[in-house]
N, C-alpha and C positions, 0 to 999 in steps of 0.2 A: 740279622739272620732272617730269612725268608719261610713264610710257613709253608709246608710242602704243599698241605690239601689248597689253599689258597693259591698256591703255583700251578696246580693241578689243573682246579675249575677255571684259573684268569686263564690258563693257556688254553683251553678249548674253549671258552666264551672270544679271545684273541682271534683262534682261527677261524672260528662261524661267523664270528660279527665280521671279523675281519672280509673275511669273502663275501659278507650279505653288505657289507658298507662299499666294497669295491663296487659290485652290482648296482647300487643305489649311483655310485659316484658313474657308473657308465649309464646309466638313466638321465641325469644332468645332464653329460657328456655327450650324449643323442637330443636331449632337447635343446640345450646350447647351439647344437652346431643345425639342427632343422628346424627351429623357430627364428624369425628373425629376434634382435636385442632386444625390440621393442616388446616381443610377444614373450620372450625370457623373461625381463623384468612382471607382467604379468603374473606368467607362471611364480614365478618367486617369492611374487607378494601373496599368491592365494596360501602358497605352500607354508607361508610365514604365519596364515592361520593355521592351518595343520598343525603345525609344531606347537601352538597357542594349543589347538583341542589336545596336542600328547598331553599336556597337565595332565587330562584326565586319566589316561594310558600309566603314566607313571607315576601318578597316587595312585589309581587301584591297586597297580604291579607291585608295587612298596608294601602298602597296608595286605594286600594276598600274601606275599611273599613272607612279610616278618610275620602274622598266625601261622601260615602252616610251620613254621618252626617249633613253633609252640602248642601244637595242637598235629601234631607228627600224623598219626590217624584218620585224622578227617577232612580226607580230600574232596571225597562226592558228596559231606556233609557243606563245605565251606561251597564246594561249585554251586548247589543247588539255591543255597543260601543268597548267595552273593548275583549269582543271575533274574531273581526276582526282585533284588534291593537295586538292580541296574535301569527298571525299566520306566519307570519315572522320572528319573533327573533325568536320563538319554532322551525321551521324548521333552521333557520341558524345555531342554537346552537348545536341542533344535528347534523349535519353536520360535523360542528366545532370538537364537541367531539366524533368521529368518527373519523377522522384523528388522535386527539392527542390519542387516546388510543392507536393506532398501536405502536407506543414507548410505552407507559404506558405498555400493556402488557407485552413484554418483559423486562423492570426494574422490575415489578413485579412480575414477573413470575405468569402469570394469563391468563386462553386461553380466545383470543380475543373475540370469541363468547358468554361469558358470558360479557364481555363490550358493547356488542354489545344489550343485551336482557336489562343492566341495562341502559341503557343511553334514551331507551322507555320512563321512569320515567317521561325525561324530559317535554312531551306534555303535563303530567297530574301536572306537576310544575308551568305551564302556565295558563292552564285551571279551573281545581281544586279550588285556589286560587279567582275566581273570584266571583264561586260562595259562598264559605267563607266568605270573605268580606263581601258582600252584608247582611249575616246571621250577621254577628259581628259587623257593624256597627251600622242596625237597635236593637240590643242586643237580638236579638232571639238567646239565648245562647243555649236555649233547643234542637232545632234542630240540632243547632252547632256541639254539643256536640253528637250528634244522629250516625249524620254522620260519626264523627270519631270514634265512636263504630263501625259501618256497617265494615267503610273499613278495621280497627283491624282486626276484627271477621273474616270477608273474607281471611282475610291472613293468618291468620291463621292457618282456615280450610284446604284451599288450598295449601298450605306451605307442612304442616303436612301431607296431603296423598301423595304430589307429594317425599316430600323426605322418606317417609316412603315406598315408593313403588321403591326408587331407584335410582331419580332424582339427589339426591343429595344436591349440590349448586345450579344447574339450578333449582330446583324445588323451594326452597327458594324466588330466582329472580322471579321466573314465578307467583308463590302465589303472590307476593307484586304488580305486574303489575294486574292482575286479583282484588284484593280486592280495588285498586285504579278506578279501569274500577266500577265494581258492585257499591262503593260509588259517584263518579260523575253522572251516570244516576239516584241514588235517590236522589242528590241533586237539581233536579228540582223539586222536589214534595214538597221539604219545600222552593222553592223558591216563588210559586203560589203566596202564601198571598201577597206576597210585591208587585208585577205587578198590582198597584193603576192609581191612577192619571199621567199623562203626566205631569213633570217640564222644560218647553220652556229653565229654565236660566245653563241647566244640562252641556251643552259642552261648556258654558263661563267661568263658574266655577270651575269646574274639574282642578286638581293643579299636573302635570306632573313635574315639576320641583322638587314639594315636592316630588317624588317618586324618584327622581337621589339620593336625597340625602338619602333616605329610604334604598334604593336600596347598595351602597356602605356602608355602614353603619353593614345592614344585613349579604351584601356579607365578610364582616372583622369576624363577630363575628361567621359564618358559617365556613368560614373557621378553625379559629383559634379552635373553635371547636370540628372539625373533621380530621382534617391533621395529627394530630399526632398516628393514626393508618396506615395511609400512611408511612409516611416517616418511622415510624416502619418497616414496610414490606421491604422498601428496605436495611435498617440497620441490622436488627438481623434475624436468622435462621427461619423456619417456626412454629414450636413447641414453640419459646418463642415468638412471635409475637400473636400466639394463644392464649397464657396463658395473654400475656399486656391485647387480647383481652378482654377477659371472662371479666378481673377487670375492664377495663373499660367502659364496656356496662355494669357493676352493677353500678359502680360510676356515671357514667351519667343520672339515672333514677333520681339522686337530681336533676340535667336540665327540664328534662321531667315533673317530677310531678309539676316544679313552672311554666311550660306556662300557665293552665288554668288561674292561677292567673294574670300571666303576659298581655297576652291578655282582662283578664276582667280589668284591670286597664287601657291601652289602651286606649278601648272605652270609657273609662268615660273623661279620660284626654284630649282627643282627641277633645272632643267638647268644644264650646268654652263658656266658667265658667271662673271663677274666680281663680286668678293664690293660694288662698289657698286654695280654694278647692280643685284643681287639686292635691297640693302639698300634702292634708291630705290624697286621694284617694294612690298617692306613697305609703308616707309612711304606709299606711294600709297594701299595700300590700307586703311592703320591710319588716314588722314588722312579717306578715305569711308565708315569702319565709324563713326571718332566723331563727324562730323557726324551721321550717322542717328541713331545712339545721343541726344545730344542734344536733338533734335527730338521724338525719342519719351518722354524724360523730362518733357519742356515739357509734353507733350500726356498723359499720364499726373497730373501734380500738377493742370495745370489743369481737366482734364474725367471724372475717377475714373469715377464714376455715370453718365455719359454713355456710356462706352466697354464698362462692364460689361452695362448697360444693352441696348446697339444689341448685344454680341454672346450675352446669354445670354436675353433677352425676360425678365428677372426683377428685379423691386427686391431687390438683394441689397447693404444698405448694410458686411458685414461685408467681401467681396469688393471694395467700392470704396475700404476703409480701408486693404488690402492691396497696392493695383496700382503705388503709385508706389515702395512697398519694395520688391517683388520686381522691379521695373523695373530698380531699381541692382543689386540680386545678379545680374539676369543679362544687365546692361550689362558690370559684371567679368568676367563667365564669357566673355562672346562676345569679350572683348578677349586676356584669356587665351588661349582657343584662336586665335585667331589669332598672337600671341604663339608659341605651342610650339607651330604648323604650320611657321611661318617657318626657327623653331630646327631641327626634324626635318628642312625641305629642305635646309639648308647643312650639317646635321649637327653644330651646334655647341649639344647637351645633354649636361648634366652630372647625376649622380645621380637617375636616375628613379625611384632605391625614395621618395626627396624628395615627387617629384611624385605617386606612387602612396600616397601617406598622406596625401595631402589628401582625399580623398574621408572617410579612417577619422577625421578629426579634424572634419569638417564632421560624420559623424551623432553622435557625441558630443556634438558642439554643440543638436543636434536635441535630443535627449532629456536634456541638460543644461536646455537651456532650454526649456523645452516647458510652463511653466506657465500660458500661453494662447500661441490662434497668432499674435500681432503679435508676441509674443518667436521665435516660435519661424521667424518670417521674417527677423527683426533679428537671430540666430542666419546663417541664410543669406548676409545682407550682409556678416559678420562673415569668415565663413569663405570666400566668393568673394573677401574683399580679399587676407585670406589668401592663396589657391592665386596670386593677378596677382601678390603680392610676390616671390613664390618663381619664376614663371616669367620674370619681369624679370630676376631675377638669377641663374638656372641658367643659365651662359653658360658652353659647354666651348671657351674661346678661348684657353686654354695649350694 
């Protein structure tokens, strides 16, 4: 039996992400088909850090989102709070990833200066997120969902003229900085409402400790993730690194289209009900991530060449040989994280160092088996069953 309010919020977080996920996928879809392969693959690996800096995006979002549940009142106390506890790790980290790039560039052969425009991202991984939270916890999904249309759209726009006029890759970077910028100054304008009542009990309350373990947690399945466009880049040629790309920025859109659901189940979970309700709210949502999931497989084996095809404008028969592998590696990955979002709301996780060595055991798998890329995707499948086994059964119910 299906909860209504959970029906409610998943189907408006469904349509917003849904359109803010399309916009992202015609973002690809334009730089696919106006960079050449070789500059795809590029872009791909930067953006694979990107997804590495979401950890941050989505441990703050997580740890914002379950206080304000719990602290219903204190929206502009938790904003204010949380925006000054942002401004030192954000500068440390870029700091930090400003050093390790100067290597990374040269393993990747990638000029520094575009590490340098991407690694920006990072302030708005900090910030960003906070205002999220506050939207997601109270279940203003509507605006939620607003916002990530804004910043889609923005980047897209600005993507699209900067690389069409020449820019290239930096233009790509530059759009994504740009439509993150234009989306956080309108997300004070859906934050107004919540700025109510003062909650005295807001900085007793607030659970930092829950967020370490958010925090790692996130940081394993981000990784594990997104690495494997990386460690590509340093293993294989540029042109076939390109083509892993294309297919697997199609196969990952099964990721993408289950967060709205992921995130509205969250919220419900997160508060504190009754462990079956919590339990029915899952499965409702684990029951609409593997329908999709399905469907997308179907449509992956049956139409390879068609899908590569319509999103890259290239015959790339090696990308079509690849789409229905990395379909199933990151059909596991999106069950998994869903899986250990579920576990982190009810708080019932056991051994995280477990779950934090799945990523290190997936790129050993990488360069284990790296002696072309259909191993070294069949690698990926291997090791995403991996991390769902381990998340199935890290259950802290003693």
């Amino acid at each position: 039996m299906f909860d209504k309010d959970f029906a409610k919020g998943g189907a408006i977080l469904v349509i917003c992400f849904g359109i803010g996920n399309l916009i992202n996928f015609f973002f690809h879809f334009g730089m696919a088909r106006l960079l050449s392969v070789a500059d795809y693959g590029i872009l791909a690996t930067l953006l694979s850090f990107i997804y590495l800096l979401a950890l941050c995006s989505e441990s703050i979002q997580t740890v914002i989102s379950k206080n304000i549940t719990e602290n219903k009142n204190s929206a502009r106390e938790i904003l204010q709070h949380s925006m000054k506890k942002m401004i030192y790790p954000s500068v440390l980290l870029f700091l930090v990833y400003l050093a390790v790039s100067i290597p990374l560039a040269a393993l990747l052969r990638i000029n520094y200066a575009l590490f340098f425009l991407n690694g920006l991202i990072i302030f708005g991984s900090f910030y960003m997120p906070i205002n999220r939270g506050l939207l997601q916890g109270k279940k203003r999904f509507l605006p939620l969902g607003e916002n990530m249309i804004v910043e889609a759209a923005a980047k897209l726009g600005i993507s699209l003229l900067l690389v069409g006029i020449g820019f290239a890759v930096y233009g790509a970077i530059i759009g994504g900085l740009f439509g993150a910028g234009i989306a956080y100054a309108i997300s004070f304008i859906h934050l107004k409402p919540l700025f109510t009542s003062k909650d005295k009990t807001f900085k007793k309350n607030i659970k930092y400790g829950y967020g370490g373990q958010s925090f790692l947690i996130v940081l394993a399945i981000m990784i594990f993730f997104s690495v494997d466009v990386v460690v590509a880049r340093i293993v294989f040629e540029p042109d076939i690194v390109g083509a892993y790309a294309i297919a697997s920025t199609i196969a990952k859109t099964i990721f993408f289209a289950a967060m709205p659901i992921s995130k509205a189940m969250f919220s419900f979970t997160a508060e504190k009900s009754s462990f079956n309700k919590s339990k029915r709210i899952f499965l409702n949502a684990l029951a609409i991530i593997s329908a999709g999931i399905l469907i997308a497989l179907v449509l992956f084996y049956i139409f390879p060449e068609l899908w590569v095809r319509i999103f890259s404008g290239k015959y790339l028969p090696l990308a079509a040989s690849l789409l229905f592998i990395l379909g199933i590696a990151y059909s596991l990955i999106t069950i998994t994280n869903i899986v250990l979002l579920y576990r982190i709301s009810i708080g019932k996780v056991r051994y995280v160092w477990l779950i934090m060595l799945m990523p290190v055991i997936e790129i050993l798998l990488f360069f284990l088996f790296s002696k072309n890329i259909t191993q070294f995707a069949f690698s990926l499948v291997a090791s995403s069953a991996l991390f769902l086994w381990v998340s199935l059964t890290n259950n802290n119910s003693r």
